[in-house]
LUMKEPA-388955 format. One record per atom (N, C-alpha, C, CB): residue number from 1; chain; atom name; x, y, z. Coordinates in Angstrom, 1 decimal, decimal comma, m for minus. Glycine has a CB too. Layout:
! LUMKEPA-388955
   resi   chain   name     east    north       up
    NUM       A     CA        X        Y        Z
...
***
This chain:
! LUMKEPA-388955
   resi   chain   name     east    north       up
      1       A      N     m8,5     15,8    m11,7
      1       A     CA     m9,9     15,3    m11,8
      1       A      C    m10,8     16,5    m11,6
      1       A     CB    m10,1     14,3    m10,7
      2       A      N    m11,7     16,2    m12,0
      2       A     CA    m13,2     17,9    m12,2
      2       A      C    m14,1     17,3    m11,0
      2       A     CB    m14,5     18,2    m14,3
      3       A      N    m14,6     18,5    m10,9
      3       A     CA    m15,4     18,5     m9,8
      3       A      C    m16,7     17,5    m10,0
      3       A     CB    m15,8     20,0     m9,6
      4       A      N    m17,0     16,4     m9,0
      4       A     CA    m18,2     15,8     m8,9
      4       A      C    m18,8     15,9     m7,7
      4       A     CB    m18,1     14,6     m9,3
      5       A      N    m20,2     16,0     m8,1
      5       A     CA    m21,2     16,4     m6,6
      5       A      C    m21,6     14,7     m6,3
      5       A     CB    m22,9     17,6     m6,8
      6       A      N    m21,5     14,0     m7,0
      6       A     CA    m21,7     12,7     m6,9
      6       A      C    m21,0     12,1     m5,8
      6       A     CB    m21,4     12,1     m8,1
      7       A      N    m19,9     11,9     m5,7
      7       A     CA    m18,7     11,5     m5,2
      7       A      C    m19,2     11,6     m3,5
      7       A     CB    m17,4     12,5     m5,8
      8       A      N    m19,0     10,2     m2,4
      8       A     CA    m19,4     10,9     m1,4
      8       A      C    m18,0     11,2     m0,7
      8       A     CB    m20,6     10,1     m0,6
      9       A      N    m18,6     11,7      0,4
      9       A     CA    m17,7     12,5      1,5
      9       A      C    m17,6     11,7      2,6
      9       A     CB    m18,2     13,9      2,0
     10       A      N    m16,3     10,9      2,9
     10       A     CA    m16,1     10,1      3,9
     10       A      C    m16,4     10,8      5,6
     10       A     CB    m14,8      9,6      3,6
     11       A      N    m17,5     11,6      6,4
     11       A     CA    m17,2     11,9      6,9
     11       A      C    m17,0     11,6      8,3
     11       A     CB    m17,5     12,4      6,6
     12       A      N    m17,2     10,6      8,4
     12       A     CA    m17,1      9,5     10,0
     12       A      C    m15,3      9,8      9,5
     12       A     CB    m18,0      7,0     10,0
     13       A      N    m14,5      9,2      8,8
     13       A     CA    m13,1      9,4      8,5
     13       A      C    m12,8     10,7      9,2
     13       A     CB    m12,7      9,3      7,0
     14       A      N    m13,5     11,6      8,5
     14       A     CA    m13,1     13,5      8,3
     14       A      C    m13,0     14,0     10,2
     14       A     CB    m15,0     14,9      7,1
     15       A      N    m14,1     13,2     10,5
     15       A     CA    m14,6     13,9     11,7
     15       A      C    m13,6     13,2     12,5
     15       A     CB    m16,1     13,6     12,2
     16       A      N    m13,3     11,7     13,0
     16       A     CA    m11,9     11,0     13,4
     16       A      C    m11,2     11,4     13,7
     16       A     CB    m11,4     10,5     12,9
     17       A      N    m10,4     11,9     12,4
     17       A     CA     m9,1     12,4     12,0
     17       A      C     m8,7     13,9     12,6
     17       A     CB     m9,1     12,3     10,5
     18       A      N    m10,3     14,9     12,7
     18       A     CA    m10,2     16,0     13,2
     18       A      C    m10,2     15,9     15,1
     18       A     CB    m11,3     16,8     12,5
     19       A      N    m10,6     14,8     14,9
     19       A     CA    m10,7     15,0     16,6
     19       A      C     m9,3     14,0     17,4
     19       A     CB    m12,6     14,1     17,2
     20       A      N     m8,6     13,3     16,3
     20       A     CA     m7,8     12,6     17,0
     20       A      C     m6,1     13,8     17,3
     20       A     CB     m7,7     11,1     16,0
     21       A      N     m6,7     14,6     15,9
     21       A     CA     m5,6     16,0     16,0
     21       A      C     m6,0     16,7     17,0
     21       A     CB     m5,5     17,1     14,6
     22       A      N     m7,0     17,0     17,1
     22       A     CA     m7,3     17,6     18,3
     22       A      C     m7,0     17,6     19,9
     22       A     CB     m8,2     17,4     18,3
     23       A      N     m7,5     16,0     19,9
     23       A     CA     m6,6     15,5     21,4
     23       A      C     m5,1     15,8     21,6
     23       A     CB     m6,5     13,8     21,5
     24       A      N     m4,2     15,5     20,9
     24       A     CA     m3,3     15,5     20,5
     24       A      C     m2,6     16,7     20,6
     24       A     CB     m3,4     15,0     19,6
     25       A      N     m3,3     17,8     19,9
     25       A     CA     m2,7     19,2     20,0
     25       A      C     m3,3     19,6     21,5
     25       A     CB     m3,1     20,3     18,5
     26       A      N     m4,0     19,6     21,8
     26       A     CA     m4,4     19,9     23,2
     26       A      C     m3,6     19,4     24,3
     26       A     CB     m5,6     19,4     23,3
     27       A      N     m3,6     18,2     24,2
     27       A     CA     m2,4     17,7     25,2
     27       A      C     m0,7     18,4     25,4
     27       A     CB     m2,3     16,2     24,7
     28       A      N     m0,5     18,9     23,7
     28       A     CA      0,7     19,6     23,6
     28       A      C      0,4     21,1     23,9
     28       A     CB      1,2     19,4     22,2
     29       A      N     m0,7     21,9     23,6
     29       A     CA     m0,6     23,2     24,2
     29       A      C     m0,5     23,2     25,9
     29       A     CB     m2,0     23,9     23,6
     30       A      N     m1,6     22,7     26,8
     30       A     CA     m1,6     22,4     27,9
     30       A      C      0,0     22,1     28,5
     30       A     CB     m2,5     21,4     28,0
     31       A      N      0,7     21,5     27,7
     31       A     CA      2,1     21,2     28,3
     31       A      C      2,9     22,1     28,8
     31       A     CB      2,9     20,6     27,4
     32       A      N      3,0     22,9     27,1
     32       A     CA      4,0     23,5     26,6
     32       A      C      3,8     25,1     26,9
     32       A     CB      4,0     23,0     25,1
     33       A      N      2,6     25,6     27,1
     33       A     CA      1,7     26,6     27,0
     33       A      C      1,3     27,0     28,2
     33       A     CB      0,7     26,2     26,5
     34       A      N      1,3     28,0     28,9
     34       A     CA      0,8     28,6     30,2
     34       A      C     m0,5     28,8     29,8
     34       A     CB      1,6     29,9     30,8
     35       A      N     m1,3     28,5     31,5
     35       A     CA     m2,8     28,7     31,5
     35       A      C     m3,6     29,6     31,1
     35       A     CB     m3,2     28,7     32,4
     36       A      N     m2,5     30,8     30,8
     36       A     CA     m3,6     32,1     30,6
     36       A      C     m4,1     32,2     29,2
     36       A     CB     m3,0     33,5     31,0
     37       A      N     m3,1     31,6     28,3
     37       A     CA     m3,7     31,6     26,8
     37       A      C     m4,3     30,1     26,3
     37       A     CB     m2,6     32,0     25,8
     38       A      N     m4,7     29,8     27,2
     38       A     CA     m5,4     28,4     27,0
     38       A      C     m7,0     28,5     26,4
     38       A     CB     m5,5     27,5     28,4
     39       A      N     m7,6     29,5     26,9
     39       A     CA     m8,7     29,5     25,7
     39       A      C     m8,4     30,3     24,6
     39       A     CB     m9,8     30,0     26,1
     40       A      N     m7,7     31,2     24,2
     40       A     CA     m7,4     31,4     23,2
     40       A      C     m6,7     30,0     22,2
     40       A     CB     m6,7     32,4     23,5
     41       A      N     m6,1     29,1     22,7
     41       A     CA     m5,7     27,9     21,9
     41       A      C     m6,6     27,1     21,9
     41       A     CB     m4,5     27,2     22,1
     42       A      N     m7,8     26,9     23,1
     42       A     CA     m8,8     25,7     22,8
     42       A      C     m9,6     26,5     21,3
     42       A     CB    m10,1     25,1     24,5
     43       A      N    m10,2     27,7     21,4
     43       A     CA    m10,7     28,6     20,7
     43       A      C    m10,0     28,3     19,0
     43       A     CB    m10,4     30,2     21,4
     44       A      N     m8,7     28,1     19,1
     44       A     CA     m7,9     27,8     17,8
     44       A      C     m8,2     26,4     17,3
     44       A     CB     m6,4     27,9     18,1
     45       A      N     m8,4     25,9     18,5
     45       A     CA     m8,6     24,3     18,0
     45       A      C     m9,9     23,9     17,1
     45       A     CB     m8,8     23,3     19,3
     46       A      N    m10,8     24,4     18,2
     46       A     CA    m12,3     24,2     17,4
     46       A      C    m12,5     24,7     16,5
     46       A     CB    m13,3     24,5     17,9
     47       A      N    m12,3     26,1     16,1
     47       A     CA    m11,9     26,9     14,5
     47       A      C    m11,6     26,1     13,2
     47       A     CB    m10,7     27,8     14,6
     48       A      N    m10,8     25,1     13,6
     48       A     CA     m9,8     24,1     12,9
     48       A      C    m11,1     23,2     12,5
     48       A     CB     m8,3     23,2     14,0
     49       A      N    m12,1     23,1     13,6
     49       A     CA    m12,7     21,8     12,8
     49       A      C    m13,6     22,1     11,6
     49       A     CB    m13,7     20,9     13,9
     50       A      N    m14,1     23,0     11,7
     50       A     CA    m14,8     23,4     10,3
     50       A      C    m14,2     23,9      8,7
     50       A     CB    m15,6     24,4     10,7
     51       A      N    m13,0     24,2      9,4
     51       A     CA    m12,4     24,6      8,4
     51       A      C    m11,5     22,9      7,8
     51       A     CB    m11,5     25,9      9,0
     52       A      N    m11,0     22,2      8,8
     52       A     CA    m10,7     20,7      8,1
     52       A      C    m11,8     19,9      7,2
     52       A     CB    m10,4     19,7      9,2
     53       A      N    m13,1     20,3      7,9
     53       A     CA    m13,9     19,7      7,3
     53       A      C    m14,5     19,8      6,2
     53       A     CB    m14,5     19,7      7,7
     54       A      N    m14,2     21,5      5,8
     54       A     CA    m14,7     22,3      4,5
     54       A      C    m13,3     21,6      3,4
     54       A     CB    m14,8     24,5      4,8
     55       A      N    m12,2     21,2      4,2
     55       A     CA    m10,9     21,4      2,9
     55       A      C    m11,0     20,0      2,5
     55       A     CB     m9,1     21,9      3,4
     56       A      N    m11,3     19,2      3,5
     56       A     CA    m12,0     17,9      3,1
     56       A      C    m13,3     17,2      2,4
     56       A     CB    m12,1     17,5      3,9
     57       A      N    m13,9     18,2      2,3
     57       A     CA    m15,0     18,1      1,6
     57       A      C    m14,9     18,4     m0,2
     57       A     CB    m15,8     19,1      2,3
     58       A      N    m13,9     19,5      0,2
     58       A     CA    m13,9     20,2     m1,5
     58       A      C    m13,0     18,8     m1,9
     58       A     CB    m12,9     22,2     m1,8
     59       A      N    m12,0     18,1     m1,3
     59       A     CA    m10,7     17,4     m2,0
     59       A      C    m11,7     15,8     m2,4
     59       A     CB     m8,9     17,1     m0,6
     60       A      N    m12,9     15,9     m1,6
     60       A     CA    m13,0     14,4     m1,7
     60       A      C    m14,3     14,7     m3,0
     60       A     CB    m13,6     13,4      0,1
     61       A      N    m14,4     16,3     m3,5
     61       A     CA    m15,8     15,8     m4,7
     61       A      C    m14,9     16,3     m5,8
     61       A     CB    m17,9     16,9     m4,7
     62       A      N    m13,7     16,4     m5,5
     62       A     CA    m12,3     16,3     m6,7
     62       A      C    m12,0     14,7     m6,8
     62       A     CB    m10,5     17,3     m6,1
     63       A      N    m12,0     14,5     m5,7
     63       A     CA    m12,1     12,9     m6,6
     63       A      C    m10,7     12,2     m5,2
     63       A     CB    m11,3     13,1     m9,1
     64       A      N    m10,2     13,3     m4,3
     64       A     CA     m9,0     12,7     m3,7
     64       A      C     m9,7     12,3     m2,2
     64       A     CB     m7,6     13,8     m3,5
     65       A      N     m8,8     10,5     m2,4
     65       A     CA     m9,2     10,2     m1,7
     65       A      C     m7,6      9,1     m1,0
     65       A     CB    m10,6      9,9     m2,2
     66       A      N     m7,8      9,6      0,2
     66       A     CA     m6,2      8,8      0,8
     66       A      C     m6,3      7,4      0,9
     66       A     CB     m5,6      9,3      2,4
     67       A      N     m5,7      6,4      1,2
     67       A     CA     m5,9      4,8      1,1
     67       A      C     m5,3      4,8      2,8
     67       A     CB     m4,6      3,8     m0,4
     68       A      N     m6,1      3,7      3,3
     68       A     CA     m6,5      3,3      4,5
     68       A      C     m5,1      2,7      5,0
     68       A     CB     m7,8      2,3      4,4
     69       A      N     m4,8      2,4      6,3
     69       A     CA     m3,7      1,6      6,6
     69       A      C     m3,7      0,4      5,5
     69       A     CB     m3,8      1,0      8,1
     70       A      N     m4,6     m0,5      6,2
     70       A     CA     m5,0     m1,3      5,3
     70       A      C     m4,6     m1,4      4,1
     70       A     CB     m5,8     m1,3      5,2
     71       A      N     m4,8     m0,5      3,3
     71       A     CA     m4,7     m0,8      1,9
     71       A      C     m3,3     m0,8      1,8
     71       A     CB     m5,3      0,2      0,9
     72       A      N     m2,3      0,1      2,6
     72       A     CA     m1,1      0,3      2,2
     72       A      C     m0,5     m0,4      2,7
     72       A     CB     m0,7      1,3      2,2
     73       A      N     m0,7     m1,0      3,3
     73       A     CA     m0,1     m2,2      4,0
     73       A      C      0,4     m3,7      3,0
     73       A     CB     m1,4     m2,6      5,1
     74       A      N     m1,1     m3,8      2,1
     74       A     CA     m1,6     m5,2      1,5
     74       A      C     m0,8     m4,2      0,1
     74       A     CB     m3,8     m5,8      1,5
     75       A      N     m0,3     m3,6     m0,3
     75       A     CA      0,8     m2,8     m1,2
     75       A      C      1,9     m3,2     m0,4
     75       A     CB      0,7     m1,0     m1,3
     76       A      N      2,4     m3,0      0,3
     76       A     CA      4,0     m3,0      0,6
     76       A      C      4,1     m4,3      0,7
     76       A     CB      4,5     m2,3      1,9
     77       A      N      3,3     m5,6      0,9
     77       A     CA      3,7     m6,4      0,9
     77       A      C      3,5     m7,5      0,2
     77       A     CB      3,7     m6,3      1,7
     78       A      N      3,0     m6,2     m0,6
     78       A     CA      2,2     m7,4     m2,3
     78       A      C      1,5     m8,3     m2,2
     78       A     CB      3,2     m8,3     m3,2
     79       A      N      0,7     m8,3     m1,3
     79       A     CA     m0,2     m9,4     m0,9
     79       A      C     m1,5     m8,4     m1,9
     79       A     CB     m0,4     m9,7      1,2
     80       A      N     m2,4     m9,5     m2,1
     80       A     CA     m3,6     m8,7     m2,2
     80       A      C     m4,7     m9,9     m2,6
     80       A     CB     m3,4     m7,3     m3,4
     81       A      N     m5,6     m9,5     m1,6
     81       A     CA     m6,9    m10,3     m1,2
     81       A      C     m7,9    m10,8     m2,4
     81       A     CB     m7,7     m9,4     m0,1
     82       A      N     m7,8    m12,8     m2,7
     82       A     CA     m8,1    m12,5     m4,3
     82       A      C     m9,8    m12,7     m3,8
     82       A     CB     m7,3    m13,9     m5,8
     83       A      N    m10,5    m12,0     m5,4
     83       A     CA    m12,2    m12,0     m5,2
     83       A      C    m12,2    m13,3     m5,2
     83       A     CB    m13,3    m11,3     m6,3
     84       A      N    m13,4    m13,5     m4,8
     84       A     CA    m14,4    m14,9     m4,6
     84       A      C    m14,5    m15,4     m6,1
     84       A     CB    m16,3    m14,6     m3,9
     85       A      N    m14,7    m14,8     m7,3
     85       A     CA    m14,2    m15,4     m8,9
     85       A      C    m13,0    m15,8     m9,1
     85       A     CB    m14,2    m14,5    m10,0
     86       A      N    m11,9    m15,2     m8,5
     86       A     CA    m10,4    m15,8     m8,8
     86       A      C    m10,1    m16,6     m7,6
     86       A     CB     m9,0    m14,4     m9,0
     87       A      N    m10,7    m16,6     m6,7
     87       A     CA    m10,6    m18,2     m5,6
     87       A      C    m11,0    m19,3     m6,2
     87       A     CB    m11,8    m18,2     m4,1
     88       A      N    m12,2    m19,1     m6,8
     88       A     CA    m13,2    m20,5     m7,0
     88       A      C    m12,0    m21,0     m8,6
     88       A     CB    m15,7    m20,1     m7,5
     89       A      N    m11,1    m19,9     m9,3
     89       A     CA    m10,8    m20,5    m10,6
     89       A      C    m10,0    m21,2    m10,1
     89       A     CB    m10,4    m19,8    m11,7
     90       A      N     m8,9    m20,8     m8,9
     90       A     CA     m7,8    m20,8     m8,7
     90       A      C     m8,0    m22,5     m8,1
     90       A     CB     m7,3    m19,5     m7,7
     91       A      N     m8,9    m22,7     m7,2
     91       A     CA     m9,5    m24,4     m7,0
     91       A      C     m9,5    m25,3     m8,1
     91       A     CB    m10,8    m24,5     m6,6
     92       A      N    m10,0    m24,7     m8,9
     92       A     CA    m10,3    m25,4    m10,1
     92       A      C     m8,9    m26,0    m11,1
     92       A     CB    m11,2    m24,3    m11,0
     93       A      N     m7,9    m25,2    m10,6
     93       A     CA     m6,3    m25,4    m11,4
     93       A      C     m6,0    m26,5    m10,6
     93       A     CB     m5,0    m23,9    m11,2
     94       A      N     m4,6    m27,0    m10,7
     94       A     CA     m3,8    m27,3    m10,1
     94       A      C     m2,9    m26,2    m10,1
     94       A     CB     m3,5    m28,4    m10,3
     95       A      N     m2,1    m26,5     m8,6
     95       A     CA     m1,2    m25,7     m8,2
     95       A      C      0,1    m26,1     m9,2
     95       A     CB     m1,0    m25,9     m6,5
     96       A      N      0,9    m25,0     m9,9
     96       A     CA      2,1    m25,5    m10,5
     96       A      C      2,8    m26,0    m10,3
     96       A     CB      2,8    m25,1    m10,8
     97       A      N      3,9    m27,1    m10,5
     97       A     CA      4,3    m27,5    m10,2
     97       A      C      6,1    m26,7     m9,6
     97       A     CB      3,9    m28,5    m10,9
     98       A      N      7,3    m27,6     m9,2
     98       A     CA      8,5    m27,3     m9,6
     98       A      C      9,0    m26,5    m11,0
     98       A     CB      9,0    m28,5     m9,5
     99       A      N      9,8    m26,0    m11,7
     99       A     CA     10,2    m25,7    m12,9
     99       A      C     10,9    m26,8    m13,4
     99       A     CB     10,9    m24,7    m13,0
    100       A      N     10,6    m27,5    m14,8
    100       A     CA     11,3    m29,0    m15,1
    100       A      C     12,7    m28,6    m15,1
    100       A     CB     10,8    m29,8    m16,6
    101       A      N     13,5    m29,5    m15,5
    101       A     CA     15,3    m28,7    m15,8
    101       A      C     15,3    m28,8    m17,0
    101       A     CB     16,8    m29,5    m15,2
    102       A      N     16,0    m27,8    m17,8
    102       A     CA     16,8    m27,7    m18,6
    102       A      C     17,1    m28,6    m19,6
    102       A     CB     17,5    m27,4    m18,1
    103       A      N     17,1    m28,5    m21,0
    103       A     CA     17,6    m30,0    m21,7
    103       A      C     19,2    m29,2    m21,4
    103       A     CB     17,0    m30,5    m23,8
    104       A      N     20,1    m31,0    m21,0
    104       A     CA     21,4    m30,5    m20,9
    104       A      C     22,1    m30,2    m22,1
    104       A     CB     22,1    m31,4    m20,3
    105       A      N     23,0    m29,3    m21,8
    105       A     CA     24,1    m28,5    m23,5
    105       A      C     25,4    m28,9    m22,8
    105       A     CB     24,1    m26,2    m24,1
    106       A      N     26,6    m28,5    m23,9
    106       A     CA     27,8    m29,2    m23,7
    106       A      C     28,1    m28,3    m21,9
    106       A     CB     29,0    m28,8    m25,3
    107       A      N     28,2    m27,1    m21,9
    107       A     CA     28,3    m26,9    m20,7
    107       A      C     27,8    m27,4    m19,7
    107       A     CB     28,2    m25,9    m20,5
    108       A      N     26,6    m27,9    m19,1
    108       A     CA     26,7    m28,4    m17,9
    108       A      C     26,8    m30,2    m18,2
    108       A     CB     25,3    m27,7    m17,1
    109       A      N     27,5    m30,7    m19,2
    109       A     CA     28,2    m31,7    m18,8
    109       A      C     27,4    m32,7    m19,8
    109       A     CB     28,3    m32,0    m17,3
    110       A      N     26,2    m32,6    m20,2
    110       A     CA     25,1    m33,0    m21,4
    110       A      C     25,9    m33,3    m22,8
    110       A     CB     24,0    m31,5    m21,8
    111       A      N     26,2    m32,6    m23,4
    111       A     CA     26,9    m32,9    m24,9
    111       A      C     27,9    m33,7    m25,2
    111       A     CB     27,4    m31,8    m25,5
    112       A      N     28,7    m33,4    m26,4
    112       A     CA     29,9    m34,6    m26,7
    112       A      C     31,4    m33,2    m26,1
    112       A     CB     30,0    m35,3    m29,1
    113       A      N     31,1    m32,1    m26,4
    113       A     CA     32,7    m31,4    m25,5
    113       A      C     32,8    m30,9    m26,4
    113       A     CB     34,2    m32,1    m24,8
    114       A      N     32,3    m30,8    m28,0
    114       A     CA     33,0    m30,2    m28,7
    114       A      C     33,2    m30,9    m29,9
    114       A     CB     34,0    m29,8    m28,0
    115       A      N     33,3    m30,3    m31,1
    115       A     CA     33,9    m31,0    m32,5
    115       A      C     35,0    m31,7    m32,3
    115       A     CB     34,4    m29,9    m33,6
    116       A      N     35,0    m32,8    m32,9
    116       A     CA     36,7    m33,9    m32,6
    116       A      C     36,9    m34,5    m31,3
    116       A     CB     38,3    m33,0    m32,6
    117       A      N     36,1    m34,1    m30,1
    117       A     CA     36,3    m34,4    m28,9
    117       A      C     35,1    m35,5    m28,1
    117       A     CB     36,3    m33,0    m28,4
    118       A      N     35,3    m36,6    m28,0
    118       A     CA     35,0    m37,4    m27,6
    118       A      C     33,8    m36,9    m26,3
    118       A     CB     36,3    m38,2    m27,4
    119       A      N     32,7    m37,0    m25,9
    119       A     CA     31,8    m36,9    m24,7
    119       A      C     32,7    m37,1    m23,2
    119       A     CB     30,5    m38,3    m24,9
    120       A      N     32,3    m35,8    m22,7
    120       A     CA     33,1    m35,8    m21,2
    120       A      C     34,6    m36,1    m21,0
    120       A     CB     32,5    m36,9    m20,3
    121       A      N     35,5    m36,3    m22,1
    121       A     CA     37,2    m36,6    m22,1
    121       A      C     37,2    m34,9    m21,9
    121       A     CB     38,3    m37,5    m23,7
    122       A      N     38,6    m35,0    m21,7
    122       A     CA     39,5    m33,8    m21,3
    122       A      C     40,4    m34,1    m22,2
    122       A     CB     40,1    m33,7    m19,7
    123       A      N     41,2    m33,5    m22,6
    123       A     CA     42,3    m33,1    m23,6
    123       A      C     43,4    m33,2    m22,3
    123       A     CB     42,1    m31,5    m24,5
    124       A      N     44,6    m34,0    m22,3
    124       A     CA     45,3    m33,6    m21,2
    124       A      C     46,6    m33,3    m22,0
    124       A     CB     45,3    m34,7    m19,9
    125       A      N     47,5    m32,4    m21,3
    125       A     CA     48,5    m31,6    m21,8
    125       A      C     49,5    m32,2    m20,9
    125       A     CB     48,3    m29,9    m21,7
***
């Protein structure tokens, strides 16, 4: 896709998503990480947010944009929520019914059995 300035920038999402990494990696440096380079890693963290925000900016006026739990959710399970035009038609139908059956053929017991062969006899040997 080409670049559009049109296109907006989700950034309540952008900002979220940077701060929920944030918690997250913080909680793991503090663990894992002795005290003395702890501002040097909070210092790493916050660096991170402008720079997520700039890489997110450029991908969303390309046109990318990721799909919400939600959405991927109402995909995996092939559901999908009908508009208020395909509700009101869908009232208007009747619901289908059962599938009728089949006209019967000589196999499931319907026909005469065959050329020369009398309806439902057996030939016995």
């Amino acid at each position: 896709m080409a670049w559009d300035a049109s296109r907006p920038v989700p950034w309540r999402r952008l900002v979220n998503e940077w701060l929920v990494y944030v918690a997250i990696m913080f909680v793991l440096l503090v663990l894992f990480f002795d005290n003395q380079s702890l501002v040097g890693l909070i210092a790493g963290l916050l660096v991170s947010g402008p720079l997520y925000l700039a890489f997110g900016y450029v991908l969303a006026k390309f046109g990318y944009r990721r799909k919400s739990l939600k959405e991927l959710r109402a995909e995996t399970s092939g559901k999908r929520a009908p508009s208020t035009r395909e509700a009101g038609e869908a009232a208007d139908t009747p619901a289908p019914g059962p599938k009728p059956k089949p006209a019967p053929t000589s196999r499931t017991g319907g026909g005469s059995g065959g050329p020369g062969r009398p309806g439902g006899k057996r030939k016995r040997r």
